[in-house]
DSSP file (Angstrom, degrees, kcal/mol; ACC not computed):
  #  RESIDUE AA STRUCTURE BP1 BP2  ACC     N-H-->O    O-->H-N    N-H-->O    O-->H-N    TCO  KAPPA ALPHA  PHI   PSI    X-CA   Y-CA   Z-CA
    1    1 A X              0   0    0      0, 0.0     5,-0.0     0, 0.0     0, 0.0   0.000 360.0 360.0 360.0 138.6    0.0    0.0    0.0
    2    2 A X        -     0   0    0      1,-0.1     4,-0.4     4,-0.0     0, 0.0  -0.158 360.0-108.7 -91.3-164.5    1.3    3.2   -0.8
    3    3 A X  S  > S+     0   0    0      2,-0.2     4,-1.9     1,-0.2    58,-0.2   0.840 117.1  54.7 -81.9 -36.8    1.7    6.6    1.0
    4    4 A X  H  > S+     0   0    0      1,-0.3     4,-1.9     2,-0.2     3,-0.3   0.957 112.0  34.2 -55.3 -64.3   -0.8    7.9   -1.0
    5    5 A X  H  > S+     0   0    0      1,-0.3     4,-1.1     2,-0.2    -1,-0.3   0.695 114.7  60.1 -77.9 -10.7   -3.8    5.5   -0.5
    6    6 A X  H >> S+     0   0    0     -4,-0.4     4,-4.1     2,-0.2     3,-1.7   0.983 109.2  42.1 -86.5 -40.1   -2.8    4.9    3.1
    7    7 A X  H 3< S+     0   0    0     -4,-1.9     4,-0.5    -3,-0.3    -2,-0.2   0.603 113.5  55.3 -74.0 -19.9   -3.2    8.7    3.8
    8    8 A X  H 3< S+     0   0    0     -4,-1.9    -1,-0.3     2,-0.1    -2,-0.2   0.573 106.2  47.2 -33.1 -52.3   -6.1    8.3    1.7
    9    9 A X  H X< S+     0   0    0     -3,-1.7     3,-0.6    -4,-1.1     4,-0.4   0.899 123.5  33.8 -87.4 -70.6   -7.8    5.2    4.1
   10   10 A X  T 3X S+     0   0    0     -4,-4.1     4,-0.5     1,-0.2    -3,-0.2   0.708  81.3 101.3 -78.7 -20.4   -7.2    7.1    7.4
   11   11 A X  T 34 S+     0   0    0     -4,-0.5     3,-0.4     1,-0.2    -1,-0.2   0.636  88.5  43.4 -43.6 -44.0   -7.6   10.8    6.7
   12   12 A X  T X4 S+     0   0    0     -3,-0.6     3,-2.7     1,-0.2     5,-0.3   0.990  96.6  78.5 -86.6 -65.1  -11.4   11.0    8.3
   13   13 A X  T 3> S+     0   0    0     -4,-0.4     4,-2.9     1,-0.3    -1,-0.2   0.505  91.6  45.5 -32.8 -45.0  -10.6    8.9   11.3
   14   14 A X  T 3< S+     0   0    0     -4,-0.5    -1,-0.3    -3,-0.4    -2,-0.1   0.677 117.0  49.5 -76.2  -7.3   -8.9   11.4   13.3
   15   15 A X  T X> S+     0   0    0     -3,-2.7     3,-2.9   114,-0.2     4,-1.5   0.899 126.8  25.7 -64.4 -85.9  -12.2   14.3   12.3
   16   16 A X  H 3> S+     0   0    0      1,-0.3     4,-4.5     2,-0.2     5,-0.4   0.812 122.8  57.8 -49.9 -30.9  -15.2   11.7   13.2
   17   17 A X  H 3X S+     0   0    0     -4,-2.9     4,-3.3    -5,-0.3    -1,-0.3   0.948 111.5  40.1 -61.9 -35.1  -12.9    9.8   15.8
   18   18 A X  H <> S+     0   0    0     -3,-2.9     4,-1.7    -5,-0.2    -1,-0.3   0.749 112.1  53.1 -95.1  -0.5  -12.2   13.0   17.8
   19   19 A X  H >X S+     0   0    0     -4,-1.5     4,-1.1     2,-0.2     3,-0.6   0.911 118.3  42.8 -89.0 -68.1  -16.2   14.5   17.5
   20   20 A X  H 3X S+     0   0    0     -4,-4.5     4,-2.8     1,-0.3     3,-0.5   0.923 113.1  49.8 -63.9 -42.5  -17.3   10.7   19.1
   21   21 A X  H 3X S+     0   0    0     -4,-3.3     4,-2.2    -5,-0.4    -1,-0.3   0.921 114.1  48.2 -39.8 -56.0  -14.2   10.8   21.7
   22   22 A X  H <X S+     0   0    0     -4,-1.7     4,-2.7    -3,-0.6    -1,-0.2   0.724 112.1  47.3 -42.3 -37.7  -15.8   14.4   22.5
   23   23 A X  H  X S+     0   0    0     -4,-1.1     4,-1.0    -3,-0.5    -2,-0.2   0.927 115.7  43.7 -84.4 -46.7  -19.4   13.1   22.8
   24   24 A X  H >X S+     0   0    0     -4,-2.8     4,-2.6    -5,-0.2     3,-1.4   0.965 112.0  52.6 -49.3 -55.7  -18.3   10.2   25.1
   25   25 A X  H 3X S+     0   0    0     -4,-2.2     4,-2.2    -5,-0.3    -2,-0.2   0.912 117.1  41.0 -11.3 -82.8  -16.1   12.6   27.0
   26   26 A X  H 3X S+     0   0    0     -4,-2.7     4,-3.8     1,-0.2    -1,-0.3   0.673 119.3  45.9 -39.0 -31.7  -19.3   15.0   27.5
   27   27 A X  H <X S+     0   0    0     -3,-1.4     4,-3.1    -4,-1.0     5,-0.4   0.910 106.0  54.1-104.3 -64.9  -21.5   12.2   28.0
   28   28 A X  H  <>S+     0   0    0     -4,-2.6     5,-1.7     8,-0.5    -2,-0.2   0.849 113.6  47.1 -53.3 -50.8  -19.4   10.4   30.5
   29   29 A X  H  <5S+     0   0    0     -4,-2.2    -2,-0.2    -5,-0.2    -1,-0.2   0.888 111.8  49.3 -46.0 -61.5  -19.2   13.8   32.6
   30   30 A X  H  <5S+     0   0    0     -4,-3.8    -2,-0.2     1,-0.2    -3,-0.2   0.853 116.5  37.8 -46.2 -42.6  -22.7   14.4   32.5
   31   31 A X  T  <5S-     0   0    0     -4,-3.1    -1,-0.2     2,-0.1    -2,-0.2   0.051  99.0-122.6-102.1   5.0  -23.9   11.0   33.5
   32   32 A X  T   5 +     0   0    0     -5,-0.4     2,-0.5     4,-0.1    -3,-0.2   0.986  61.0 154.5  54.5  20.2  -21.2   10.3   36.1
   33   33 A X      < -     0   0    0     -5,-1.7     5,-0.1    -6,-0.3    -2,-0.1  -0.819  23.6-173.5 -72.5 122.3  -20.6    7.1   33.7
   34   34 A X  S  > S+     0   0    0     -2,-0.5     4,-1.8     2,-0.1     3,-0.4   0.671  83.7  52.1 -74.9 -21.7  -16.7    5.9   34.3
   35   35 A X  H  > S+     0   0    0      1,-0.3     4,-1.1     2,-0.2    -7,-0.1   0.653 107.3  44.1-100.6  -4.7  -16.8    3.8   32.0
   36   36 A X  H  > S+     0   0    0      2,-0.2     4,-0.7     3,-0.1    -8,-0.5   0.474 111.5  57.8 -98.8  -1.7  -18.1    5.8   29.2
   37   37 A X  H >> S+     0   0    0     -3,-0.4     4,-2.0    -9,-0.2     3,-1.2   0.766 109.1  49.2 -90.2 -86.2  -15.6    8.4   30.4
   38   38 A X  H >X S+     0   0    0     -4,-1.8     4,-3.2     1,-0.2     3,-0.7   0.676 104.4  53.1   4.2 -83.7  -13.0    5.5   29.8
   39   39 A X  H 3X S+     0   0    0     -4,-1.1     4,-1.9     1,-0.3     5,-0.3   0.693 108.9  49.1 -63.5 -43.2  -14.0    4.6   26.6
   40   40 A X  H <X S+     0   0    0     -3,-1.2     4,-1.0    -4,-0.7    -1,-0.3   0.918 116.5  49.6 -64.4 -31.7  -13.7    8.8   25.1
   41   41 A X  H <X S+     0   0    0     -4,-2.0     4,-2.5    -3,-0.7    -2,-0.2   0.995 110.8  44.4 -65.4 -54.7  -10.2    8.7   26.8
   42   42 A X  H  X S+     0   0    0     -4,-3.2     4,-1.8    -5,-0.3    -1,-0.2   0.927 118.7  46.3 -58.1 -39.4   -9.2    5.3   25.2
   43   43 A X  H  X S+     0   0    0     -4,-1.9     4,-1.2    -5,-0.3     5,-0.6   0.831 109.1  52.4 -60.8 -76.1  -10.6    6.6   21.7
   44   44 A X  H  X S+     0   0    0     -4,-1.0     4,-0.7    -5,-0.3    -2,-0.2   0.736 110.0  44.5 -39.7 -15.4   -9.2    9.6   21.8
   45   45 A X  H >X S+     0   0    0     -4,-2.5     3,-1.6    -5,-0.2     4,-1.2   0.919 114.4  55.3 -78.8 -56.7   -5.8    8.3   22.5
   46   46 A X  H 3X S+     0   0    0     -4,-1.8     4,-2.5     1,-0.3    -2,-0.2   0.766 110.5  42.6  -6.3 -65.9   -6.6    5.5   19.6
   47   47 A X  H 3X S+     0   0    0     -4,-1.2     4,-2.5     2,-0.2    -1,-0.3   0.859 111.6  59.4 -86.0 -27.4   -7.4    8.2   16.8
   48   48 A X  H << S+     0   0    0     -3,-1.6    -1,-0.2    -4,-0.7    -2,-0.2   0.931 108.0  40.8 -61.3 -31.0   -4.5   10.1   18.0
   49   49 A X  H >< S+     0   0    0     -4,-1.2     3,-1.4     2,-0.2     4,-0.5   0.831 105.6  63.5 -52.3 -45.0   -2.2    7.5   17.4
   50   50 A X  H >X S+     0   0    0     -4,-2.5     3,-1.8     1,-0.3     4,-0.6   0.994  98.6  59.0 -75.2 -50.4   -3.9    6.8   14.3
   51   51 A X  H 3X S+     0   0    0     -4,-2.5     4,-1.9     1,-0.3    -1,-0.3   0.501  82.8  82.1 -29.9  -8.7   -2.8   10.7   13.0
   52   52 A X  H <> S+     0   0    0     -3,-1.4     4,-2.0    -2,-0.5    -1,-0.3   0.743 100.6  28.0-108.0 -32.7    0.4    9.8   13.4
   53   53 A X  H <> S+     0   0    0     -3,-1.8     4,-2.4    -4,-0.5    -2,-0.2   0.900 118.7  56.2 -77.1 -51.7    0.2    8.0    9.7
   54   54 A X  H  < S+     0   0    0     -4,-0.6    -2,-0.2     2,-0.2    -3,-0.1   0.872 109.7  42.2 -35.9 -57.9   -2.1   10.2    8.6
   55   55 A X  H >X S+     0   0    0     -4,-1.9     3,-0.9     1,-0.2     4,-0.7   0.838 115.1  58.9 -69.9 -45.1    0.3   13.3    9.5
   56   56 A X  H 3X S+     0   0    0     -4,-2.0     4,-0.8     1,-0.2    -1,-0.2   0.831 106.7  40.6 -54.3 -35.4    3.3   11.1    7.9
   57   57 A X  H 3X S+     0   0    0     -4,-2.4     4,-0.5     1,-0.2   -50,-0.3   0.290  90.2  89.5-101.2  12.1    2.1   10.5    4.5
   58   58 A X  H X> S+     0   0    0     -3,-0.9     4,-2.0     2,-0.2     3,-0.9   0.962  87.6  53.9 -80.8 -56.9    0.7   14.0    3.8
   59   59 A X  H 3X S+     0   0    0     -4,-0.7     4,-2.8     1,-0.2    -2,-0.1   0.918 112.1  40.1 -51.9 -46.3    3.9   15.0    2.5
   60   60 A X  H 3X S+     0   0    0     -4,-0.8     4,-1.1     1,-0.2    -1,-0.2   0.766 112.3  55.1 -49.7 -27.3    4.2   12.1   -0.2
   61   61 A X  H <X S+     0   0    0     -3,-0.9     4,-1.6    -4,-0.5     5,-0.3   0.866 109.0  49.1 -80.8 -40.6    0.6   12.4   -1.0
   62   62 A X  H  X S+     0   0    0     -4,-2.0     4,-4.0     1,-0.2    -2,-0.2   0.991 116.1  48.5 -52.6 -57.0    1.6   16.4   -1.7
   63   63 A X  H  < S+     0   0    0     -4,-2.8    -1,-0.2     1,-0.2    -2,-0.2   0.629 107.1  50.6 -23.0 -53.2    4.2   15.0   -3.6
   64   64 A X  H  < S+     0   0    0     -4,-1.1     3,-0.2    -3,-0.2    -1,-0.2   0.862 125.9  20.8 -63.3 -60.8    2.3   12.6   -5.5
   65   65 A X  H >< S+     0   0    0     -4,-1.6     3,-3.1    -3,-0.2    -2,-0.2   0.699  88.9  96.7 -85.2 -38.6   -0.4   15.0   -6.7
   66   66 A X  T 3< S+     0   0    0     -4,-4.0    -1,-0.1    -5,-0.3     5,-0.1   0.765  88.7  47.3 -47.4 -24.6    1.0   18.5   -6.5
   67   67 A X  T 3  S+     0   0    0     -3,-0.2    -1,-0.3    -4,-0.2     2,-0.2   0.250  91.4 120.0-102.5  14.5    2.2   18.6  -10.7
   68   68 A X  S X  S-     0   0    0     -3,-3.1     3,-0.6     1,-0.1     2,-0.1  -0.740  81.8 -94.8 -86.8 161.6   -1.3   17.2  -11.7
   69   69 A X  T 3  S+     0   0    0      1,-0.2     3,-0.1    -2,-0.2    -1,-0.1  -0.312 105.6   7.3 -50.3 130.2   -3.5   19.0  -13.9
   70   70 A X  T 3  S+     0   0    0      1,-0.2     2,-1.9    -2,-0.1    -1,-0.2   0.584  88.7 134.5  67.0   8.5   -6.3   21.3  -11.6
   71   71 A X    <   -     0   0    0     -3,-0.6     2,-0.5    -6,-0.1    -1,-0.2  -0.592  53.2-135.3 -97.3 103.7   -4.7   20.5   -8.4
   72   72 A X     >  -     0   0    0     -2,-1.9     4,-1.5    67,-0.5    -4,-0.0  -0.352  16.5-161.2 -29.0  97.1   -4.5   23.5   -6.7
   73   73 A X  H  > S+     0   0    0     -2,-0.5     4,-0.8     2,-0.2     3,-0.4   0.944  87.1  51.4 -97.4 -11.8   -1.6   24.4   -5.0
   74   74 A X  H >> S+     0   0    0      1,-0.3     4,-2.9     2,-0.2     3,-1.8   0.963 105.9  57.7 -61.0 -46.4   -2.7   26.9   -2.8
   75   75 A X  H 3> S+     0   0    0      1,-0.3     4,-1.0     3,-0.2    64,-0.3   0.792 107.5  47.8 -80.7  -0.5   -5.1   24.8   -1.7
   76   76 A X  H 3X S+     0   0    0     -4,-1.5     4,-1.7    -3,-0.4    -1,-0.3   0.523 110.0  49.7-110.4  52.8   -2.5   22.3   -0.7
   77   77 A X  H <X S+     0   0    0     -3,-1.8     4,-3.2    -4,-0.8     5,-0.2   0.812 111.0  50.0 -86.5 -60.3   -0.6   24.6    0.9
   78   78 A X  H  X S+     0   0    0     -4,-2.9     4,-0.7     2,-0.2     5,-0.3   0.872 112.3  54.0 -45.4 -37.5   -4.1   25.8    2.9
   79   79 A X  H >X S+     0   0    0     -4,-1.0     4,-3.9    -5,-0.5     3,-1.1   0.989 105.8  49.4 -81.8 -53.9   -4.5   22.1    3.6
   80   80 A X  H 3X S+     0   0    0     -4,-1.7     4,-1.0     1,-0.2    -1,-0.2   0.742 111.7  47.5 -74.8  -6.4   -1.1   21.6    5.2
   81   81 A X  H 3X S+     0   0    0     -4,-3.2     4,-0.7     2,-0.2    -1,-0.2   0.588 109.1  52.4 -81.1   1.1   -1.3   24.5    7.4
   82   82 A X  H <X S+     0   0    0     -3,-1.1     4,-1.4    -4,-0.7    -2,-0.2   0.811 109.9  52.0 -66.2 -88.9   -4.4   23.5    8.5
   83   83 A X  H  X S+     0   0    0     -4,-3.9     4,-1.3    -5,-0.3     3,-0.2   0.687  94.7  67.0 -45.3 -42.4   -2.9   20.2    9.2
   84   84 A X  H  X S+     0   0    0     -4,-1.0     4,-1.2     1,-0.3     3,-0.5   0.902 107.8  37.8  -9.3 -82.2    0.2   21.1   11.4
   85   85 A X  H  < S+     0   0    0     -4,-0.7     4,-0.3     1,-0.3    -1,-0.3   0.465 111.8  53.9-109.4  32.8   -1.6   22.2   14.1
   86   86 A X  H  < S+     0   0    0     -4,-1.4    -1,-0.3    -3,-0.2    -2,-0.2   0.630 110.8  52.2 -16.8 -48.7   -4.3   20.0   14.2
   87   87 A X  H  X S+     0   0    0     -4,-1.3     4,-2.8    -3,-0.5     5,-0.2   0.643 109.2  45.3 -44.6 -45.7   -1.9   17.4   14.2
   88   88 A X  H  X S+     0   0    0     -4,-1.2     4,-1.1     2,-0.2    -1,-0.2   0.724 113.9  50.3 -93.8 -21.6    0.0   18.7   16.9
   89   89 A X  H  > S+     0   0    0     -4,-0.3     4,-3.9     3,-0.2    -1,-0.2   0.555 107.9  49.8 -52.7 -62.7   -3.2   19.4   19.1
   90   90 A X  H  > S+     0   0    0      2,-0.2     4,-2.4    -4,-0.2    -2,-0.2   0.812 110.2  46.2-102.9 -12.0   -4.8   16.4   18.8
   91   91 A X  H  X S+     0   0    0     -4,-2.8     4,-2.2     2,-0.2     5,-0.2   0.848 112.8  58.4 -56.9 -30.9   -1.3   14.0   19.8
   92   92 A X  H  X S+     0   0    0     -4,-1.1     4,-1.6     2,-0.2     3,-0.3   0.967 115.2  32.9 -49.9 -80.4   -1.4   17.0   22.7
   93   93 A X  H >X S+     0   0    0     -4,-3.9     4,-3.8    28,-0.2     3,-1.0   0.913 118.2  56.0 -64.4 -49.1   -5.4   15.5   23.7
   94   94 A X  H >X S+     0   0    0     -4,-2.4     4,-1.8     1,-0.2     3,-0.6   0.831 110.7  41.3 -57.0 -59.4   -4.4   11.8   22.8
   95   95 A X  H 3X S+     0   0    0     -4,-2.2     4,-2.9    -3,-0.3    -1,-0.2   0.632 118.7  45.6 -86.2 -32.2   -1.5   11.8   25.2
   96   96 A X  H <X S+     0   0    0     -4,-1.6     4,-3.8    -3,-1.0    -1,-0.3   0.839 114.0  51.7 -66.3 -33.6   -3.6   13.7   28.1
   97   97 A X  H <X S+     0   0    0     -4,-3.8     4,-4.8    -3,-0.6    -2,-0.3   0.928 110.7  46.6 -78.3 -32.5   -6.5   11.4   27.4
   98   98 A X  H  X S+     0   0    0     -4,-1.8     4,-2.1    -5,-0.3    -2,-0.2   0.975 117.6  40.6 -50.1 -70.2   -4.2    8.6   27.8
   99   99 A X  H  X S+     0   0    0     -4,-2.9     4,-1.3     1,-0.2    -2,-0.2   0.933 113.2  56.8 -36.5 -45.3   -2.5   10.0   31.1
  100  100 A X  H  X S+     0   0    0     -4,-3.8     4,-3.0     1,-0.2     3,-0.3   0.968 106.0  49.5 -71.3 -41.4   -6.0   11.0   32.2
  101  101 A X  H >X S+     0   0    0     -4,-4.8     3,-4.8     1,-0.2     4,-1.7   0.932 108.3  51.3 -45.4 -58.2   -7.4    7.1   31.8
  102  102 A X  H 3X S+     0   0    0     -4,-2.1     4,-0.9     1,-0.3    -1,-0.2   0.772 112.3  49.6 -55.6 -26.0   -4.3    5.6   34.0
  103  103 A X  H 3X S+     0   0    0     -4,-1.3     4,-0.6    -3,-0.3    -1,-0.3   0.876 118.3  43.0 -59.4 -40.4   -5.4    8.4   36.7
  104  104 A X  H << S+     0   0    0     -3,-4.8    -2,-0.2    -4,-3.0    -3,-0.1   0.659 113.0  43.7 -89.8 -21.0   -9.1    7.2   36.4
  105  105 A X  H  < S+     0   0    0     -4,-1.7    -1,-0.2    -5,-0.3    -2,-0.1   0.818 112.5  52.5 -91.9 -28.2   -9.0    4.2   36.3
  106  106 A X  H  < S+     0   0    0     -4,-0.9     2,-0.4    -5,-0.3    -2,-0.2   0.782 100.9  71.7 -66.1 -31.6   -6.5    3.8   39.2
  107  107 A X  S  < S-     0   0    0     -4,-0.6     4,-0.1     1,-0.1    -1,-0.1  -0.839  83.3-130.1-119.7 148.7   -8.5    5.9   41.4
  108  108 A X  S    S+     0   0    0     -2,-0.4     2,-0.5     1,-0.1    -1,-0.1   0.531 101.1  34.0 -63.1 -16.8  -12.1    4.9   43.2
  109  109 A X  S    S-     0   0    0    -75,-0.0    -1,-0.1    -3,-0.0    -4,-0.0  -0.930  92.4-105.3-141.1 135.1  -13.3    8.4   41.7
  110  110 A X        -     0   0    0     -2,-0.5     2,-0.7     1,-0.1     3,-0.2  -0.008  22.9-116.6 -72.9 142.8  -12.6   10.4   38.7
  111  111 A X    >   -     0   0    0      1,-0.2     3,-1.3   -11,-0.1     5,-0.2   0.193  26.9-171.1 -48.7   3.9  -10.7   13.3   38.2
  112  112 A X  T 3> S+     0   0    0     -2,-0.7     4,-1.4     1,-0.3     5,-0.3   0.088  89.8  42.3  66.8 -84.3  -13.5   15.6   37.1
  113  113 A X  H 3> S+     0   0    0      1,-0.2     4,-1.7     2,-0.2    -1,-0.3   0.646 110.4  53.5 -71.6  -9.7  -10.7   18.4   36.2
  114  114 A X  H <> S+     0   0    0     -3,-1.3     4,-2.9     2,-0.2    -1,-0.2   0.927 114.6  52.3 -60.3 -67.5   -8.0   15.7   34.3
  115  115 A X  H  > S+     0   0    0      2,-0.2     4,-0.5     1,-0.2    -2,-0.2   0.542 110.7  42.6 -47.0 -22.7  -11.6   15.0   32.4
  116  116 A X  H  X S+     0   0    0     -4,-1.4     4,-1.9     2,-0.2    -1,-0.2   0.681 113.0  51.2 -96.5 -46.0  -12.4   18.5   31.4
  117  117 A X  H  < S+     0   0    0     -4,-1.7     4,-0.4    -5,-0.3    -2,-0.2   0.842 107.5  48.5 -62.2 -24.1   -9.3   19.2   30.4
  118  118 A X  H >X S+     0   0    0     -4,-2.9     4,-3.0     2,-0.2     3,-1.1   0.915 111.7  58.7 -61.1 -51.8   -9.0   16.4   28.3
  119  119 A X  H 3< S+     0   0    0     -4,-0.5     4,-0.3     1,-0.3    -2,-0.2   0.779 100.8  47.5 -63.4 -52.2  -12.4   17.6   27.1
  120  120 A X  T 3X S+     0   0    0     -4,-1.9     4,-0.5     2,-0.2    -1,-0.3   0.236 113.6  56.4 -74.1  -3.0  -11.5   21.1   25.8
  121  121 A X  H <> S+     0   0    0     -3,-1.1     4,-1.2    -4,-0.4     5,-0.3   0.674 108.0  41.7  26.8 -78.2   -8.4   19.3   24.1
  122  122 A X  H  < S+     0   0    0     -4,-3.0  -100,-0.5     1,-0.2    -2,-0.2   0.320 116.1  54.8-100.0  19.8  -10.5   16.8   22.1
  123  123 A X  H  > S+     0   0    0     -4,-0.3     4,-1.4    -5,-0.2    -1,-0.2   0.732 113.4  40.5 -77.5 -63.3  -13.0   19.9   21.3
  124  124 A X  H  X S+     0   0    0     -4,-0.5     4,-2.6     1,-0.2    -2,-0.2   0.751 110.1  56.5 -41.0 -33.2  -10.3   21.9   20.0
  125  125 A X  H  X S+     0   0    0     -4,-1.2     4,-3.6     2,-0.2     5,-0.4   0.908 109.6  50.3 -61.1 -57.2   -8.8   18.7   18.2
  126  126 A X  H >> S+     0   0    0     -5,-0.3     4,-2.3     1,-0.2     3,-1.5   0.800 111.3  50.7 -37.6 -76.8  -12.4   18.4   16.3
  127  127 A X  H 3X S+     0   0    0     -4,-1.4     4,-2.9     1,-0.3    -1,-0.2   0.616 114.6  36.4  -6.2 -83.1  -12.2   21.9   15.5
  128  128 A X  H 3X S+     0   0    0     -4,-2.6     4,-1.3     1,-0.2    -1,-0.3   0.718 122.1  47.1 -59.5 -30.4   -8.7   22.1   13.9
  129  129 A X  H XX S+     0   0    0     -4,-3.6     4,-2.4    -3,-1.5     3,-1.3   0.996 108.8  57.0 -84.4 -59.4   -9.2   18.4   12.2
  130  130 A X  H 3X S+     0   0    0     -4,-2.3     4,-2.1    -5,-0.4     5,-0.5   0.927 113.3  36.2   0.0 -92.9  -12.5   19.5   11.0
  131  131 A X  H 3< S+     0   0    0     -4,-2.9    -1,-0.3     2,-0.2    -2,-0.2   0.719 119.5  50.9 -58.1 -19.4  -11.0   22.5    9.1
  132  132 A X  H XX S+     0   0    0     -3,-1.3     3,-4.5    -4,-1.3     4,-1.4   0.927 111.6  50.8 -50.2 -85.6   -7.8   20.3    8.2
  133  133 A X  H >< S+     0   0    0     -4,-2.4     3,-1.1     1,-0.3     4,-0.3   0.548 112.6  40.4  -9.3 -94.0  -10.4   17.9    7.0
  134  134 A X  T 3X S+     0   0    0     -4,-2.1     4,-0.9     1,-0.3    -1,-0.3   0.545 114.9  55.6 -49.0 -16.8  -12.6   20.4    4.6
  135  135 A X  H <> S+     0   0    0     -3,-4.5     4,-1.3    -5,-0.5     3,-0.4   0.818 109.6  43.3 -92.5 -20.9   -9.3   22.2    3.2
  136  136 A X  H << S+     0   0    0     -4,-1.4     4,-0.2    -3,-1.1    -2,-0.2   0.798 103.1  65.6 -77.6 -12.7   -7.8   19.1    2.1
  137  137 A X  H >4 S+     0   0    0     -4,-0.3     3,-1.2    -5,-0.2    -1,-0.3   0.765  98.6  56.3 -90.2 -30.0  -11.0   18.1    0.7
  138  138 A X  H >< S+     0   0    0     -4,-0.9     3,-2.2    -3,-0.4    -2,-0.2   0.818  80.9  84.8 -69.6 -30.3  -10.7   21.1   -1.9
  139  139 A X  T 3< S+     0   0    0     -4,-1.3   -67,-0.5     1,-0.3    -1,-0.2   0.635 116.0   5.3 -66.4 -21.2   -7.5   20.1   -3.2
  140  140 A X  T <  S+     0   0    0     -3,-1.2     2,-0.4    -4,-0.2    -1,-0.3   0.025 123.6  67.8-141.4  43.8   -9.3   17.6   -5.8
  141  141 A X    X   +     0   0    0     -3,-2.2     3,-0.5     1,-0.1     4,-0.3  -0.839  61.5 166.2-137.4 104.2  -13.0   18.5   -5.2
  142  142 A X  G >  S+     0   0    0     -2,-0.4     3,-1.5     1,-0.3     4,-0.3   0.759  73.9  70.4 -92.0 -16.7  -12.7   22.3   -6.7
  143  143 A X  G >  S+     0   0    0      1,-0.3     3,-1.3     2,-0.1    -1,-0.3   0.715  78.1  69.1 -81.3  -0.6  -16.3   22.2   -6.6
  144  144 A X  G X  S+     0   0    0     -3,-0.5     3,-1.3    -6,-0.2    -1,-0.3   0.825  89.6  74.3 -75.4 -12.3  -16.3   22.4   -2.6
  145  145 A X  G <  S+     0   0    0     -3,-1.5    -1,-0.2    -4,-0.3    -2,-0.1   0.838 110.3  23.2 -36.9 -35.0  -14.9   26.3   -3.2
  146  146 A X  G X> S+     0   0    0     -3,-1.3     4,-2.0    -4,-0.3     3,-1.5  -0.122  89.8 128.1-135.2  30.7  -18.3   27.8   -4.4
  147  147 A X  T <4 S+     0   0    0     -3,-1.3    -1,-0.1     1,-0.3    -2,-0.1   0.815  71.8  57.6 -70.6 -10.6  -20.8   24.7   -2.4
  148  148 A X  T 34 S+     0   0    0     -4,-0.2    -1,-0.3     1,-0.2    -2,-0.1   0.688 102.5  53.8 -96.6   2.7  -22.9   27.3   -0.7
  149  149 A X  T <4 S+     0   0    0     -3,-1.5    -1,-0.2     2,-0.1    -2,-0.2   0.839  85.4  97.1 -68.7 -36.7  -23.9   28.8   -4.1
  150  150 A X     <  -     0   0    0     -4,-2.0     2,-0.4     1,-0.1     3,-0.0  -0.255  68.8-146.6 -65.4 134.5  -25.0   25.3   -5.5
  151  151 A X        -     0   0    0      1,-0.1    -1,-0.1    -2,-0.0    -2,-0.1  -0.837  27.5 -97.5-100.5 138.3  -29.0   25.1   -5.1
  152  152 A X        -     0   0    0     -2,-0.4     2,-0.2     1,-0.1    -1,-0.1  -0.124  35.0-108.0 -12.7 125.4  -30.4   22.2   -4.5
  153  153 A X    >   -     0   0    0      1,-0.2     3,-1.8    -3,-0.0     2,-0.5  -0.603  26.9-123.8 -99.4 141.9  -31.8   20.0   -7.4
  154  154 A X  T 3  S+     0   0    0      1,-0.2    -1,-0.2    -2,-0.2     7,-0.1   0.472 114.1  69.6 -45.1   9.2  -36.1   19.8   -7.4
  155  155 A X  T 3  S+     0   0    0     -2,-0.5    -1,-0.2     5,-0.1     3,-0.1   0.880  76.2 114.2-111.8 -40.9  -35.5   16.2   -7.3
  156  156 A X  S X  S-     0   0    0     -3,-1.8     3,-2.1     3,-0.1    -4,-0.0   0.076  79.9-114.7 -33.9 121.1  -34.1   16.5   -3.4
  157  157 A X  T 3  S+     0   0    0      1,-0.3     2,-2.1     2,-0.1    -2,-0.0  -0.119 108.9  29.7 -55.6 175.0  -36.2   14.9   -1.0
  158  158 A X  T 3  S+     0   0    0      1,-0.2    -1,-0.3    -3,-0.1     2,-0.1   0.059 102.6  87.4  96.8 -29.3  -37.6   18.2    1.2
  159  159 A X    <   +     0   0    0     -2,-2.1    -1,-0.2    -3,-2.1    -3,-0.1  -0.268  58.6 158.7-114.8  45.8  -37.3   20.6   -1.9
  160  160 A X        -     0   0    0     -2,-0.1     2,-0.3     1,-0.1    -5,-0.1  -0.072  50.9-104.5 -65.6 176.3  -40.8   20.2   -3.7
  161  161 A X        -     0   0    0     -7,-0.1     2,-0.4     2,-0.0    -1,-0.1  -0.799  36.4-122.3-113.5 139.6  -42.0   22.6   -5.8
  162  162 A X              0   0    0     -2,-0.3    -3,-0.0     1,-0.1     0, 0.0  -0.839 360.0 360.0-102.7 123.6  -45.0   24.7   -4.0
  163  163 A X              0   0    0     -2,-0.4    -1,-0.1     0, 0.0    -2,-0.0   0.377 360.0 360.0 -88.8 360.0  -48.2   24.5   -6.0
């Protein structure tokens, strides 16, 4: 498998992984769950680990692509700054959420402020990966530039025509 396709296979994981880590996180807080509190730590270290490929194979993938016809290079230039500190962000929450489990689970009650910080972490993480995500997605989809112009087609479930 190449650098390309790998970076290809993982890219979303660390977006969607760190918005469910955040919703268990939240979830786990609200509801006094530990073990849904657990389970956001342990993703969120997971899908940080998993960037760690992701982050590697963005340059080769620039590489790969950058001299093709339509490719943008501003946008990937926008994608890899974008990417950086996303990157950098969301090993910063994997590595807290990882410390924060071995605290939580070792002790008879959870760390409430280990957990909230961990939580404003893998909020931030979303954010930045989020906005990673969507610039890198312009680099061969030119039509996401101008998507809030495109109207809907009458055929779109919700978008009948008013008699």
């Amino acid at each position: 498998m190449s650098a390309v396709e790998i970076h290809l296979l993982l890219n979303h994981f660390p977006i969607v992984g760190s918005l469910i880590a955040f919703v268990l996180l939240l979830a786990g807080l609200l509801l006094k769950i530990k073990a849904v509190q657990n389970a956001g730590l342990l993703l969120l270290t997971f899908v940080a680990l998993l960037s760690i490929p992701v982050f590697l194979t963005g340059e080769p993938s620039e590489e790969f692509i950058e001299e093709w016809p339509g490719v943008s290079h501003d946008a990937i230039e926008e994608h890899e700054d974008a990417a950086k500190p996303a990157f950098w962000c969301l090993l910063a929450a994997g590595a807290a959420a990882g410390a924060a489990f071995f605290v939580n689970r070792k002790s008879p009650t959870p760390k409430t402020a280990w957990l909230y910080a961990v939580l404003l972490l893998c909020g931030a993480s979303f954010g930045l990966m989020a906005r990673a995500g969507g610039s890198g997605g312009k680099i061969r989809h030119p039509e996401l530039e101008d998507v809030q112009r495109v109207p809907l087609p009458d055929t779109m479930p919700g978008h009948e025509e008013e008699h």
